[in-house]
Structure formats: structure tokens, C-alpha cells
C-alpha positions as CSV (number, residue, x, y, z in Angstrom):
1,X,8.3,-9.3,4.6
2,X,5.5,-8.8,6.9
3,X,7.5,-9.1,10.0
4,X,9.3,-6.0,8.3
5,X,6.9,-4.1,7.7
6,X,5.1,-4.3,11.0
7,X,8.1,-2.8,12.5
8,X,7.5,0.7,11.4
9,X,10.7,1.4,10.8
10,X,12.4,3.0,7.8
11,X,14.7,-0.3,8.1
12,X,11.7,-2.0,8.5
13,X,9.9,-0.9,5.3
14,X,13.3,-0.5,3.4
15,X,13.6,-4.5,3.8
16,X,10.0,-5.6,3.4
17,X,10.5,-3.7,-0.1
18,X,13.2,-5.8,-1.1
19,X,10.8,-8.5,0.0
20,X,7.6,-7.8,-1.5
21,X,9.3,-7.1,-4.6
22,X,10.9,-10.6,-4.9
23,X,7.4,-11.8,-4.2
24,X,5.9,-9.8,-7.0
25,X,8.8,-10.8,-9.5
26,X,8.2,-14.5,-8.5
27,X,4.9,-14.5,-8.7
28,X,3.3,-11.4,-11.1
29,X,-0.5,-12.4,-10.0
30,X,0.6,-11.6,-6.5
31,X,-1.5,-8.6,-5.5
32,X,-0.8,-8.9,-1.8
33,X,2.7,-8.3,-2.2
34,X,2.1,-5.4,-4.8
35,X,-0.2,-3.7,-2.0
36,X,2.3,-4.4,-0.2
37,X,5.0,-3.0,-2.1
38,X,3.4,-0.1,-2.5
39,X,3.1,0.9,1.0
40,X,6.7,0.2,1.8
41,X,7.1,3.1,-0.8
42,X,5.0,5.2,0.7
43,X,6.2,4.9,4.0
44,X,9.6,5.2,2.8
45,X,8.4,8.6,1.0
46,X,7.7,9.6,4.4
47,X,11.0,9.8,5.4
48,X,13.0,10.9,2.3
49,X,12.4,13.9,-0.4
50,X,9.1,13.3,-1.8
51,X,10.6,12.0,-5.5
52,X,8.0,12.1,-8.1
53,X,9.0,9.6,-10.0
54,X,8.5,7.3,-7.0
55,X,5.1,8.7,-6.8
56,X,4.4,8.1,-10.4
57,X,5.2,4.2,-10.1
58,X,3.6,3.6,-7.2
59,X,0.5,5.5,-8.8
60,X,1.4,3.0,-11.4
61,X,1.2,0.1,-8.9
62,X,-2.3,1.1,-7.5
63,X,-3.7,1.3,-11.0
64,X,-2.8,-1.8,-11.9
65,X,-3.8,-3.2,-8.1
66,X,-7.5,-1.3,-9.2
67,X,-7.5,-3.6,-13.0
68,X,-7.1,-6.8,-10.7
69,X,-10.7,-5.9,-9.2
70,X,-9.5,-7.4,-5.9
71,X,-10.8,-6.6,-2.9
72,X,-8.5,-6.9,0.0
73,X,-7.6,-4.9,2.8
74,X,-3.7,-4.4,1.9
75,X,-5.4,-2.7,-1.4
76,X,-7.2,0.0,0.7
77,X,-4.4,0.5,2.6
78,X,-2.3,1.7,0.0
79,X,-4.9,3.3,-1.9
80,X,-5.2,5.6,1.3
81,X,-1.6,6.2,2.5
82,X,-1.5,7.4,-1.9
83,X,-4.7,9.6,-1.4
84,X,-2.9,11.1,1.8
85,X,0.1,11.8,0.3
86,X,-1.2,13.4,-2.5
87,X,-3.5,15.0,-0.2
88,X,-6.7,13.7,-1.3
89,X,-8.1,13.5,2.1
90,X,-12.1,13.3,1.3
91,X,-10.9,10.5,-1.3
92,X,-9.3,8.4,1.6
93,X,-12.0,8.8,3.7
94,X,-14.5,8.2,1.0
95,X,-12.3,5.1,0.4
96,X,-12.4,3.5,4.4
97,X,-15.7,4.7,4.6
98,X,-16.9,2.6,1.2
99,X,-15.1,-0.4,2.3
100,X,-16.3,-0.5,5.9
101,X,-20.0,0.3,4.9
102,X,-20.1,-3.4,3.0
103,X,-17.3,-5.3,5.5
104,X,-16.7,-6.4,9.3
105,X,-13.3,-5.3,10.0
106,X,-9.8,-7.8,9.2
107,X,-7.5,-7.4,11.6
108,X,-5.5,-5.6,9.2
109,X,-7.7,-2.8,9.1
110,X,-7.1,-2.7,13.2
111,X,-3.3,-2.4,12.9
112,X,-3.9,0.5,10.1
């Protein structure tokens, strides 16, 4: 799904959904793919009619990410592309800027 996903492409993300979801239905634990998951959404969202209830579940997705206390860079990701599209823009900066402040950058955090 990565692969996918790196292509930035509304085919791209549209297939690393389908992906990422069989990952997550596999294996429930998987926060990756959730984080994941979510951004495909997002990035979809981009591209379409904003549909709330798409936004609610992937609100729903990020909440659940935030119970699992984990703390990788996929998570942020999403969290910020959310806080973006809701237009929470001191939130997503408050967000990198937390992470950074106790982190080297991944090379995830490059791409992004």
C-alpha cells in the first residue's frame, strides 16, 4: 500500500485504501495501517466533495489512533492533514512542533 500511497495520486491513495484497510481488518492492532488509512481519506477528501460523514470516521480513526498511545510518525501525519482540513492550523503546528521538539526526524517526516 505504501507504494500507492507515495504516488500522490487520487489512484494512488484510492488503492492504498483498499490496502490499508485489508491490513487493519487482518490485523485490528495495526496502527500503521490505520494512520495510514486515514490519510488515504484525507487525501481522497481533497479531491472529492468534503462528505462529513467521511470526516466523522476518520475523526473516529484518529481517536482511536490517540487511545493506542503510540507514537509514530504515520500518527502525526494524519493527525495534521485532519487539523488542516478542519482548519485547525495552530493545532497542526502545535502538533509537528511538539513531536519534533522531543525527536530527530524519520524519513517519513522528510517526505511529509
Amino acid at each position: 500500500g505504501l507504494r500507492s500511497y507515495l504516488a500522490d495520486t487520487v489512484e494512488g491513495y484510492a488503492r492504498a485504501a483498499r490496502l490499508f484497510e485489508q491490513s487493519y481488518q487482518s490485523q485490528p492492532a495495526n496502527t500503521r495501517a490505520l494512520a495510514f488509512l486515514a490519510s488515504c481519506y484525507l487525501n481522497l477528501l481533497d479531491n472529492s466533495q468534503k462528505d462529513e460523514s467521511v470526516v466523522l470516521t476518520v475523526g473516529k480513526m484518529l481517536e482511536t489512533i490517540k487511545g493506542r498511545k503510540t507514537d509514530l510518525a504515520e500518527t502525526l501525519i494524519a493527525q495534521v492533514e485532519f487539523s488542516l482540513l478542519t482548519r485547525a492550523y495552530r493545532a497542526a503546528e502545535q502538533l509537528i512542533a511538539d513531536y519534533t521538539r522531543t525527536r530527530k526526524y524519520e524519513l517519513e517526516m522528510y517526505y511529509y
